[in-house]
N, C-alpha and C positions, 0 to 999 in steps of 0.2 A: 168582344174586346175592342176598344177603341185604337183606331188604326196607327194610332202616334206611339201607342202602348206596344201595338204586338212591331212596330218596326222596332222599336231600343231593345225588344227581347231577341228578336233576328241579329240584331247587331250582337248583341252578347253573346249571343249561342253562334256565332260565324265560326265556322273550324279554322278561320283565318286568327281568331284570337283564342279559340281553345288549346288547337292542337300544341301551338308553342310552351303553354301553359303545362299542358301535363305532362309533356316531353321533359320539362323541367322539374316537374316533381318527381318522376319517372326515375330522371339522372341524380336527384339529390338523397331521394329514400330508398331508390335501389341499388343504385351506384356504388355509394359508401360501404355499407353491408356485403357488396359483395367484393369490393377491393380487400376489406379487412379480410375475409373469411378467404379470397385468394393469398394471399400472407400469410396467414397460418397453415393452410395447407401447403406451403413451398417451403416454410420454415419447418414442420414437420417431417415433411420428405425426405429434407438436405438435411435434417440432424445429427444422423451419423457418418455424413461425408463429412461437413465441413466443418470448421470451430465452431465453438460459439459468438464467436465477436462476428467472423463472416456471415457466419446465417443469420444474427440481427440485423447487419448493415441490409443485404438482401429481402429481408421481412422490411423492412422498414423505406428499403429505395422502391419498392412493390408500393407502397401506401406514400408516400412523397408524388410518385409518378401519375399514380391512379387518381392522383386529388387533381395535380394540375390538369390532368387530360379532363375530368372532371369540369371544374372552372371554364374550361374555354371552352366546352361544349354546352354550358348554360351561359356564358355567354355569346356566342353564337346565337342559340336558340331566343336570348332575350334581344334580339336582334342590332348587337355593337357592331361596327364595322375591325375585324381581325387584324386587317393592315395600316389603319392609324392606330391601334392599341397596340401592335408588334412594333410599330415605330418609336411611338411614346416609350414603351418599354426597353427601347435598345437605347432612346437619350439617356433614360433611367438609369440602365443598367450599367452605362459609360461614370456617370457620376459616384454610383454604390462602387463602383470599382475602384475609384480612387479613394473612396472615403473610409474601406473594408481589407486595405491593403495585408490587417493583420489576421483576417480571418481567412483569406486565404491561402495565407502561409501554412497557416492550423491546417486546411483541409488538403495540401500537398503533403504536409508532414503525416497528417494521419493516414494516406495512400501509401506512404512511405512505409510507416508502422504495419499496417494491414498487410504490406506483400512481408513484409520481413518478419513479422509474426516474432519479434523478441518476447512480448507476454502472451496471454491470453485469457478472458472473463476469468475467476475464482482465483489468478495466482495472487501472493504476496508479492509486493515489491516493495523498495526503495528510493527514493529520489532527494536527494540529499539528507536535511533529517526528516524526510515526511516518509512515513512505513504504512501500507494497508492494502488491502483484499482490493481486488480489481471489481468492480460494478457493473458498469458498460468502457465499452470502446467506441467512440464516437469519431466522426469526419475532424470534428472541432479539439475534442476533449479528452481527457480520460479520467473518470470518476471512483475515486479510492472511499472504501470505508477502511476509517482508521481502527486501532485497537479499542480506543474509548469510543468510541462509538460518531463518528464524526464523519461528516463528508465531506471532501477537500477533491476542486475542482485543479487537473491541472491540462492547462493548452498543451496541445501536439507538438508545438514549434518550441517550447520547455523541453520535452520530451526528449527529440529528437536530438536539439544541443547539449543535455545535460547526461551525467552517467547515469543509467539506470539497472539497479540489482535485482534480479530475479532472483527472490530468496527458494520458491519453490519450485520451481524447475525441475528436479532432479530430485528423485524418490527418498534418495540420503541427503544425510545433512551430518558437517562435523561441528561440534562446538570444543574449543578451546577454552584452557583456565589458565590463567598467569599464575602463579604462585611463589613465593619468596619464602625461602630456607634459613635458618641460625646459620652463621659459617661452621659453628659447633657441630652440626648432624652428620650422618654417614650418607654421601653421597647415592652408594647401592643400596642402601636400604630404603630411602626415599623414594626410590625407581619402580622397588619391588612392591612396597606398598601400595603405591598407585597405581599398579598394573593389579596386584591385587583387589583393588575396590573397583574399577574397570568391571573384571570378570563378575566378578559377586552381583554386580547390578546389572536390573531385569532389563534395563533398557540401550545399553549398550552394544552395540554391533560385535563378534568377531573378527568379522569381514567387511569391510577392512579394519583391522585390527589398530587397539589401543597402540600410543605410543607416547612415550615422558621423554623431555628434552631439555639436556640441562645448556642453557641459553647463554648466562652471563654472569658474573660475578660482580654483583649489587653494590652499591653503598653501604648497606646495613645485612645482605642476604644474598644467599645464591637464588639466583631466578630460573625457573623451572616453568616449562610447557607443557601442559597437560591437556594430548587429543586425542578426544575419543568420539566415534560416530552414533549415529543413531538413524532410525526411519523416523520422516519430517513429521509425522502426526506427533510424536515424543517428543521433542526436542525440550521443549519446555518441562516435561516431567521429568525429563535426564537432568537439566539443566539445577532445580530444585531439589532433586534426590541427590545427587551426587556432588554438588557443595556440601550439603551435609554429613554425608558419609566421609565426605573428606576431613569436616573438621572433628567427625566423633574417634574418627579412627588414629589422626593424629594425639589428640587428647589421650587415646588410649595406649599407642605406641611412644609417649611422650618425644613428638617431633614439634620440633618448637617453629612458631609462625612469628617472626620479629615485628614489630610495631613501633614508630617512630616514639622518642622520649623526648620530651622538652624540662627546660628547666627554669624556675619559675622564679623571679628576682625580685622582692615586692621594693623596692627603693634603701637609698644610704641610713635614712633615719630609724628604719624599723629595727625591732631588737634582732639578734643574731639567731638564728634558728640553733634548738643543741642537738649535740651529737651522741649519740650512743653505740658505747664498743661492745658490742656481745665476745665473750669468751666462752660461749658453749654452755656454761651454768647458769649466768645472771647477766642480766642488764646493768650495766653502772652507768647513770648517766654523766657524759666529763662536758665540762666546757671548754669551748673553743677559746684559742687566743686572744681574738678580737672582743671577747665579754670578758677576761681578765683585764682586759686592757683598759676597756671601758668601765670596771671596779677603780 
């Protein structure tokens, strides 16, 4: 081999340029693999110690941690100097600071969230009119599927300022019905009815037990509260079974449900509407004064 040859091959093969080289391959295709596969297995472990929302943050600060440590030991190895890149990065990091003022608010409020544990992954909530399944719990966010099928992002620092309902939290659930009476019906027998459709349906709690409340005396109707419980998986089957039962049973106990009447004026020019007096035998049809008048 010609001697100009075999030196560029010494140069090559110098463990002064290899060894950096696979060190870095070393860190980037073994590295990764085994940060993921430590995550899963701490996530596994802590499963039924911790929430869910915790043990992802944990799975997930495991793989956040493991990358940068990662990064800065290829670069080391590709040979940057550590303390002007730590310096560049704290100018850096002074500048994102001012520029990010709102996303660290998010990531206070969701420490905030996280120790106080108001939801957690799978419950329903509410947030003003926005209602849906929890998704993740994030430092930033919190991720709702709605009922139609939608994903709606809302920041921590929302969260935190606004009310928020845990609709499932707690194994039972009550749902309430307004309802409005003729002033004509029998107050107890209204009471009794509805305690009666209460019991008969499959979905209604004993415990704590049904209860009818007559509220107020309407404009057009006595207004009546009807609450009854149920376990959360039902709620919506209670909810569509027993409007029904309410309105077949009134139907059938002839309790009258009032409904607004209007009256309907078509103008001065049009002919008079006529009027018919039933007397029990026959219809006569008579005309009003204002169409003799108008003869």
């Amino acid at each position: 081999m010609h001697p100009v040859m075999a030196i560029a091959w010494s140069e090559v093969f110098n463990k002064d340029l290899i060894g950096p080289a696979v060190r870095i391959f070393a860190l980037i295709f073994l590295g990764f693999p085994f940060i993921l596969a430590l995550a899963a297995l701490v996530a596994k472990s802590t499963r039924r110690k911790l929430s869910p929302q915790a043990n992802m943050l944990i799975r997930k600060a495991i793989i956040y941690f493991g990358t940068i440590v990662i990064f800065i030991a290829v670069l080391h190895q590709s040979g940057y100097r550590l303390t002007a890149l730590l310096g560049a990065a704290g100018i850096a990091g002074i500048a994102i600071g001012f520029a990010s003022q709102t996303s660290i608010s998010n990531i206070i409020s969701g420490l905030f969230l996280i120790s106080e544990k108001p939801f957690a992954v799978g419950d329903v909530i509410q947030v003003g009119n926005t209602k849906g399944t929890i998704l993740t719990i994030d430092l930033l966010s919190v991720k709702l599927r709605t009922f139609d099928n939608h994903l709606i992002r809302l920041p921590n620092e929302m969260l935190i300022k606004s009310e928020v309902r845990n609709i499932t939290r707690f194994p039972i659930r009550r749902l309430d019905i307004n309802l409005g009476i003729a002033y004509k019906e029998n107050v107890e027998k209204v009471r009794k009815v509805l305690l009666d459709i209460a019991e008969k349906n499959e979905y209604c709690l004993d415990e704590p037990e049904p209860s009818v409340r007559f509220v107020n005396f309407g404009e057009s109707a006595l207004e009546f509260l009807f609450a009854v419980w149920c376990v959360q998986a039902d709620y919506l089957k209670l909810q569509t079974r027993i409007m029904q039962d309410i309105k077949e049973r009134f139907d059938a106990e002839g309790i009258e449900i009032p409904f607004p009447h209007r009256t309907l004026y078509a103008g001065s020019v049009t002919e008079p509407l006529p009027i018919r007096v039933v007397d029990g035998r026959e219809n006569v049809p008579v005309e009003n004064e204002s169409a003799k008048t108008q003869k």
